[in-house]
N, C-alpha and C positions, 0 to 999 in steps of 0.2 A: 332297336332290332337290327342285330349285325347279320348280312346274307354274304353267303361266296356266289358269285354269279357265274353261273352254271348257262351249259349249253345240252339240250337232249336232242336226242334223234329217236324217234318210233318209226315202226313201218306199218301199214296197212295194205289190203285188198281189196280193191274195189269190186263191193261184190251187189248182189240185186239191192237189196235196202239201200244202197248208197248210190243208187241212182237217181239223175235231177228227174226222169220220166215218172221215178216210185216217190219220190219225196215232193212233188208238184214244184220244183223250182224248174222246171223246165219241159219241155216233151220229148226229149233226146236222151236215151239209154248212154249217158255219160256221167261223171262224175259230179254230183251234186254241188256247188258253192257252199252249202250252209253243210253237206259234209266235210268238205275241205277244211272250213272255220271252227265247226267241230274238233277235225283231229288237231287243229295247231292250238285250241285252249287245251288239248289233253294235253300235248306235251309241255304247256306252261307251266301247267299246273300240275306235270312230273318234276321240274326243275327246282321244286318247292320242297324243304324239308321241315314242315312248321310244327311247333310246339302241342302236345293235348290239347285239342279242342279248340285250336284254330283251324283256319280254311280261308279260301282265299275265291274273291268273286271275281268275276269280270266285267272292265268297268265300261271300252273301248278299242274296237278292230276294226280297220283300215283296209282290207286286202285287197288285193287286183287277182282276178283266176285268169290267167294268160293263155293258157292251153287246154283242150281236153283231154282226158282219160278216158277210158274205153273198161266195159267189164272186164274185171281177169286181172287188171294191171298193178303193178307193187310201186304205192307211193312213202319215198321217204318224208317225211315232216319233220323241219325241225326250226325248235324255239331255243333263240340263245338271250337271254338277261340278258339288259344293256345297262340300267339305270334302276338302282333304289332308292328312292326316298321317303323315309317314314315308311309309310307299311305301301307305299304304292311304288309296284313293277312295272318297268319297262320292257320289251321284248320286242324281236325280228323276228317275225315266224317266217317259215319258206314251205314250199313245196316241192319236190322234185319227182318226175319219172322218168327211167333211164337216165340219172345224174344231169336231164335238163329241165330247168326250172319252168313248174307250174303255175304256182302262185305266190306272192309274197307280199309282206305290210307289215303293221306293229301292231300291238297289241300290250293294254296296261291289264293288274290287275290290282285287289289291292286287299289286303290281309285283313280279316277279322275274327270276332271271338263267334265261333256257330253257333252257340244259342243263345247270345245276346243278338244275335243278327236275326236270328227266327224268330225271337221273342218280338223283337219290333217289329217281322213283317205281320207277321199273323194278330199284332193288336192295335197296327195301326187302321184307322178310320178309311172305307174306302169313298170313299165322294158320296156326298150324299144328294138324293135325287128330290128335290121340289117341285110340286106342282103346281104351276102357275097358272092362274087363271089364262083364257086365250078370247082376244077381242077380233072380233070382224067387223 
């Protein structure tokens, strides 16, 4: 699989749902972490231009959130390809408000077929539960 390694930039607004107080990662009407982590897989995973019926998971993110964001505020994200190999991406994602950086890390991801990937979640076994006797 040959990739051009691509850079995207999306924008967002930080708006009530994407608060750590409404998403319980925190109690402060700021910018959620796991929204932040959120927008920087979207734009990975815009950087992707993959054949019918592939799709691409993620497999590992790394991020540090260095600053907060306030409701109202326009954050840039962006995720640049650094490294492909086989079906697995590498990526910098970043965060910026007012062009100073919010948050940043890496982030892999790694190509598959969607419904052989669905086929195996949905038939695989989930742990199965025994009950064992209990001695006092």
């Amino acid at each position: 699989m040959k990739m051009e390694l691509k850079t995207i930039r999306i924008q967002r607004v930080v708006e009530q749902q994407n608060l750590a107080s409404v998403m319980k990662s925190g109690s402060l009407d700021v910018l959620a972490t796991p929204q932040m982590i959120a927008w920087m897989e979207e734009a990975a995973c815009l950087c992707l231009d993959l054949d019918q019926g592939k799709t691409s998971v993620g497999i590992s993110m790394n991020v540090s959130h260095d600053m907060a964001s306030p409701l109202g505020a326009t954050i840039t994200i962006e995720a640049k390809m650094v490294h492909v190999e086989g079906r697995k991406i590498d990526y910098e994602v970043q965060a910026f408000q007012d062009g100073k950086s919010i948050g940043k890390g890496v982030h892999s991801r790694f190509v598959v077929d969607a419904q052989k990937f669905m086929d195996k979640t949905n038939n695989k076994e989930c742990g199965r539960i025994y009950a064992l006797p209990l001695s006092f």
